[in-house]
C-alpha positions in Angstrom: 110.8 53.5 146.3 112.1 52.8 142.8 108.6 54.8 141.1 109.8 57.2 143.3 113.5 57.7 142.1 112.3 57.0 138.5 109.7 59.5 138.9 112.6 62.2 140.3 114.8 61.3 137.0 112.0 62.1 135.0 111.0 65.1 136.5 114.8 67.2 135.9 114.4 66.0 132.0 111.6 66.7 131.2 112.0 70.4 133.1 115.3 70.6 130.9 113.5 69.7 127.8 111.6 73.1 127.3 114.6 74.9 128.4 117.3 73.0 126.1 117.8 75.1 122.8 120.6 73.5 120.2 123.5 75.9 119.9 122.6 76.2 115.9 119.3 77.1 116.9 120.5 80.0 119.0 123.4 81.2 116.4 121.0 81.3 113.9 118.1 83.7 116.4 121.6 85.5 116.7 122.7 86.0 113.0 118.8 87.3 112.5 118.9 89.6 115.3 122.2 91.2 114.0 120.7 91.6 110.9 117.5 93.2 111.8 119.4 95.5 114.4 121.6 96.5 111.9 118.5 97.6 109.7 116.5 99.1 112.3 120.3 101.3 113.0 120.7 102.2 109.5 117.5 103.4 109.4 117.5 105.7 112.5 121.2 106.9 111.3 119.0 107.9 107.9 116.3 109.6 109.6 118.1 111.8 111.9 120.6 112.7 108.9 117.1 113.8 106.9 116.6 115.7 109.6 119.8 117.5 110.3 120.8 118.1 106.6 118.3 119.8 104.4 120.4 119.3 101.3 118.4 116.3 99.9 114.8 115.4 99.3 113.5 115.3 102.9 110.4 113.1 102.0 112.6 110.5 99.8 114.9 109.8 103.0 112.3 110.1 105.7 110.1 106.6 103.6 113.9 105.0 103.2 114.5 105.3 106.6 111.4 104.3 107.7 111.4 101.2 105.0 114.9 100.1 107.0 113.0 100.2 110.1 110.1 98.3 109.2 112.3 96.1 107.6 115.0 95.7 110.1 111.7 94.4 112.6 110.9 91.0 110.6 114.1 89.5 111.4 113.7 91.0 114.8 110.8 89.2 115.5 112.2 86.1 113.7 115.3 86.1 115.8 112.9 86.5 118.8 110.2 83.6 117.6 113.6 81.1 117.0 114.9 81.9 120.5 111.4 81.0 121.7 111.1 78.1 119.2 108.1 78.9 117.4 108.3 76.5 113.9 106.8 80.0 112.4 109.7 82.2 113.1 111.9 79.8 110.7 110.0 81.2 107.3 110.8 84.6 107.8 113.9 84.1 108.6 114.6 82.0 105.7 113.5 84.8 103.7 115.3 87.5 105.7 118.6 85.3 104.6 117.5 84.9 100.9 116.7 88.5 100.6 120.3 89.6 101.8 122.0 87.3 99.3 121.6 90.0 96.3 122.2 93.1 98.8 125.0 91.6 99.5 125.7 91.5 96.2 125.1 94.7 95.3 127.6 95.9 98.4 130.3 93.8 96.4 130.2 95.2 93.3 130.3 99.0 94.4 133.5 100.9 94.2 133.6 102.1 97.9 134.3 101.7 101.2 131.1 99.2 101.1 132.5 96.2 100.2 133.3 95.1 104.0 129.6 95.2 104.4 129.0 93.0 101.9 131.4 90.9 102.8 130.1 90.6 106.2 126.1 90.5 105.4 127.1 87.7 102.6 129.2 85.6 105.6 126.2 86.4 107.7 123.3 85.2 105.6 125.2 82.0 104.1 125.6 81.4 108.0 122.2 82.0 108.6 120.9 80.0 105.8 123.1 77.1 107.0 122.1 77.2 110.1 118.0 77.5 109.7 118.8 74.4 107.1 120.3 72.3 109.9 118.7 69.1 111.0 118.9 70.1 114.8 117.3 73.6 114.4 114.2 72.1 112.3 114.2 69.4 114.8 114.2 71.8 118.1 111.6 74.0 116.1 109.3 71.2 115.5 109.6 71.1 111.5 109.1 67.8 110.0 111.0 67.0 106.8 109.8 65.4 103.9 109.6 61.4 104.0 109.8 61.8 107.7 107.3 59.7 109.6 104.4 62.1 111.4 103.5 59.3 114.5 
């Protein structure tokens, strides 16, 4: 009776285990997603505005908007492989964060009505960065640090 009951605790954690996702783990497939949704929108706002206003270089806009798009889908897929937990989806992401630091940038120094997006892809990528860096998301993704014992 008592393998039995020990064998029905068992059973609920380690069902719960594949299913349990730290909450940094999930902000941080969040902050990606945002990011790549926002690319893959800028870059359909771009193409349709090649194509309704003939004013500028039609070629020029049609390989930006499709650079956003292709773009926007690597943190897509990062936000999707960190939801699932793949250890591979954290590289990308990393770089997806890295990349936006000096975009960010850029948005800050301009003289328009950009700054609020910089403001909010710099608070989102030092989030992001933060968050991929924590101990529990390397931990639920499988990443061993350095010095960390492999048995």
């Amino acid at each position: 009776m008592s393998s039995a009951s020990s064998a029905d605790t068992s059973s609920p954690e380690q069902r719960a285990e594949p299913d349990s996702r730290p909450g940094r783990l999930t902000a941080a497939a969040a902050v990606a997603g945002v990011e790549g949704l926002a690319l893959v929108a800028g870059g359909l706002v771009m193409l349709v505005t090649s194509l309704t206003d003939r004013s500028g270089d039609l070629t020029s806009a049609l390989m930006g908007a499709a650079t956003l798009v292709a773009l926007g889908l690597i943190p897509l897929v990062a936000a999707r492989g960190l939801w699932l937990r793949r250890s591979w989806s954290r590289g990308p992401a990393v770089i997806t964060q890295v990349l936006a630091l000096p975009v960010a940038w850029q948005l800050l120094q301009a003289d328009s009505v950009m700054i609020p997006a910089g403001i909010a892809l710099a608070v989102l990528a030092v989030t992001g960065l933060v968050l991929l860096a924590s101990p529990s998301t390397t931990e639920a993704l499988g990443i061993k640090r350095p010095g960390q014992d492999s048995a």
